[in-house]
C-alpha positions in Angstrom: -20.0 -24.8 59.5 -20.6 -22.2 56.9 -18.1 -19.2 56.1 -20.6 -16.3 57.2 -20.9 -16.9 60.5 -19.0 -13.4 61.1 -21.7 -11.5 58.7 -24.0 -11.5 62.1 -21.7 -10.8 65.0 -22.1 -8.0 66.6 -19.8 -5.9 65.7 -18.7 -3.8 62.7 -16.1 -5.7 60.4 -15.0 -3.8 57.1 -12.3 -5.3 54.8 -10.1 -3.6 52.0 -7.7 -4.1 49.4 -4.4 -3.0 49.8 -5.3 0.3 47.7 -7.9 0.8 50.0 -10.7 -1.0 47.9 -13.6 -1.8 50.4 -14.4 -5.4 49.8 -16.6 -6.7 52.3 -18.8 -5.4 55.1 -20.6 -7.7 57.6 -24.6 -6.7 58.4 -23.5 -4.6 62.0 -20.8 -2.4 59.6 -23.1 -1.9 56.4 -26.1 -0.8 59.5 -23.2 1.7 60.9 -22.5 3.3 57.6 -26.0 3.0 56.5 -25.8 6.7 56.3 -23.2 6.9 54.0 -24.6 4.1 51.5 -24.3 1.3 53.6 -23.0 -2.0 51.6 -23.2 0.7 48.3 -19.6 1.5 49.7 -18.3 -1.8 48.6 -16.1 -0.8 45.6 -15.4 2.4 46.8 -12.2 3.8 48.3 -12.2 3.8 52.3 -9.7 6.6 52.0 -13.1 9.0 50.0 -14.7 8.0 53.2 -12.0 9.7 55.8 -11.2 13.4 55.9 -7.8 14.6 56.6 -5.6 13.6 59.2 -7.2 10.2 59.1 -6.8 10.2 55.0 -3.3 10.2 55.5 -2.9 7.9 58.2 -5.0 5.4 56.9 -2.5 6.0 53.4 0.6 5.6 55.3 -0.9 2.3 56.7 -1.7 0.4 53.9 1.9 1.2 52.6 3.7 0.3 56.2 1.4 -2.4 57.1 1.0 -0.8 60.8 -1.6 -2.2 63.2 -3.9 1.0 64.9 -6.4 1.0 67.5 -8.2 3.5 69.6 -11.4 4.2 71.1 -14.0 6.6 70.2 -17.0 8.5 71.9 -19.7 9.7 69.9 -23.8 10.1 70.9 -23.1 8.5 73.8 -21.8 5.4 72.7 -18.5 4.3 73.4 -16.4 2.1 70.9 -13.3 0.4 70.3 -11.5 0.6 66.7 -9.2 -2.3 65.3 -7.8 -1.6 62.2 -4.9 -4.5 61.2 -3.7 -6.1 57.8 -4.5 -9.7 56.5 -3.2 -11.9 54.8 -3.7 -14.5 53.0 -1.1 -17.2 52.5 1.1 -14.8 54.0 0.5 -12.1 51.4 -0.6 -8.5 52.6 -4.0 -8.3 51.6 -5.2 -5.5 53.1 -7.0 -4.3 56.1 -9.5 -5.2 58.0 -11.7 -2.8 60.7 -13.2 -4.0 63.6 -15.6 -1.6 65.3 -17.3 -3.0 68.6 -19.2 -1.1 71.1 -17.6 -1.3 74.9 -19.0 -0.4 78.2 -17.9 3.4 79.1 -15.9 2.1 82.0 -14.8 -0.8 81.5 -13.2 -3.3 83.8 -9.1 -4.4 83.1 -7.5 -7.3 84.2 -3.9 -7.3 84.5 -2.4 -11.0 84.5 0.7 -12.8 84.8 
């Protein structure tokens, strides 16, 4: 099995350096930002991509290490945001994005 199987899922996955260095973009996240340069924003800061309060956030997580997630709304599609450090040989890395569509309701399963 080759490394890239992720660089065709469906779903957005952006990767940066702990300074905030955007490393890697799959195909579905260099599509979503194709606005914006598309995989052109490898190199460039992910914090020149996010206006303020999100600039700061996103600053105060990559020194605190912090897991987010939320879900947006935006031209009628609905999405769910995963942004978490990685490591590597148990190093902080960076961060890593995940951005995957999700129905607008969607069904939750409580289990115990």
């Amino acid at each position: 099995m080759e490394n890239n199987w992720f660089n065709e899922l469906p779903l957005a996955i952006t990767v940066c350096n702990t300074e905030g260095e955007i490393l890697y973009m799959n195909k579905k996240s260099a599509t979503t930002f194709e606005k914006y340069g598309a995989d052109k924003l490898i190199g460039s800061n992910v914090l020149d991509c996010h206006p303020e309060p999100a600039k700061s956030m996103l600053e105060s997580m990559l020194v605190n290490e912090n897991t987010n997630s939320y879900t947006i709304e935006k031209n009628g599609i609905k999405k769910l945001i995963y942004q978490t450090p990685w490591y590597e040989n148990d190093v902080y890395m960076g961060y890593v994005e995940l951005s995957l569509v999700i129905p607008m309701e969607m069904k939750h399963f409580k289990r115990n």
